[in-house]
C-alpha positions in Angstrom: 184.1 -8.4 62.4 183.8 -11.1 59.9 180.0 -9.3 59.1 180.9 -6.0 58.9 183.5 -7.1 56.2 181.4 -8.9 54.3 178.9 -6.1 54.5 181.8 -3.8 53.2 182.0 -6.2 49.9 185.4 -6.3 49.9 186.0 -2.8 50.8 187.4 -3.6 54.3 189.2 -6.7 55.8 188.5 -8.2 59.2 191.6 -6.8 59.9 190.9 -3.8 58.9 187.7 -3.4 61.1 189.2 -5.1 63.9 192.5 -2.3 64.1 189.8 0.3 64.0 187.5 -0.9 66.8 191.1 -1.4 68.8 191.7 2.8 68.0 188.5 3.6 68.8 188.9 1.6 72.6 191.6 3.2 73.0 191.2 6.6 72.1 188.0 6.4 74.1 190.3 4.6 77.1 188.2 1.6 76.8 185.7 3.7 78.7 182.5 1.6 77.0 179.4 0.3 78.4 178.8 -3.4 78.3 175.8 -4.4 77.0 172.9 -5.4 79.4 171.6 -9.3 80.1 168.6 -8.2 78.6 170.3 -6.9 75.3 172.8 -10.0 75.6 169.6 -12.3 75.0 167.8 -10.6 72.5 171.2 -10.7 70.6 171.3 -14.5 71.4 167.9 -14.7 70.7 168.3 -12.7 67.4 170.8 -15.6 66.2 168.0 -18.2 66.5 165.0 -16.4 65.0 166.2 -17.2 61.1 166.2 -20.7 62.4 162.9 -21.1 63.8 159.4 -20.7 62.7 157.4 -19.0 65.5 154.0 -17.0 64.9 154.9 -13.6 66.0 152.7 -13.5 69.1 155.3 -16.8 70.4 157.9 -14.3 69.3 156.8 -11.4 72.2 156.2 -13.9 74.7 159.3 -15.1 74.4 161.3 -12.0 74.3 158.6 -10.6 77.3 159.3 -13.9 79.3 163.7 -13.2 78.9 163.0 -9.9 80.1 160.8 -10.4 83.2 164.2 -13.4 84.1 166.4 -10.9 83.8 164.8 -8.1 85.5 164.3 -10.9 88.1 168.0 -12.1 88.6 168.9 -8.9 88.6 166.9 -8.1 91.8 168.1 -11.3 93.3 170.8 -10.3 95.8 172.1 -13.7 95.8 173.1 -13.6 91.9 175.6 -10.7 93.1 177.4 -12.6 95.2 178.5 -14.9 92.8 181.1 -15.0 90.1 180.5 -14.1 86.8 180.7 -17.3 84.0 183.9 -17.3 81.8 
């Protein structure tokens, strides 16, 4: 939210933002898709890249390598069994 609102300049508060996500959930009866484990890491992953100073073919490795492990746990019937982290 805090993005957005500075992305706004001003225009909107984190408030702001914030009250209209909560209408939009609702009026949508928080009937939403989470996002994937694979989407979930790039987003991570996406956080670190301004950070780091990787030649690009690292870069696709990397996000190729957090693909295949996710695609793997997912097939992985004992990763259903157990509870999801908090």
């Amino acid at each position: 939210s805090e993005s957005f609102a500075a992305v706004s300049q001003g225009v909107y508060s984190v408030e702001d933002i914030e009250g209209m996500e909560l209408s939009i959930l609702e009026g949508l009866s928080w009937r939403v898709c989470a996002p994937t484990s694979v989407g979930m890491a790039y987003n991570i992953l996406s956080l670190v890249l301004p950070h780091v100073s990787l030649q690009e073919s690292t870069w696709a490795f990397i996000l190729d390598e957090v693909r295949f492990q996710c695609e793997f746990a997912v097939r992985d019937y004992y990763f259903t069994t157990q509870r999801r982290s908090t």
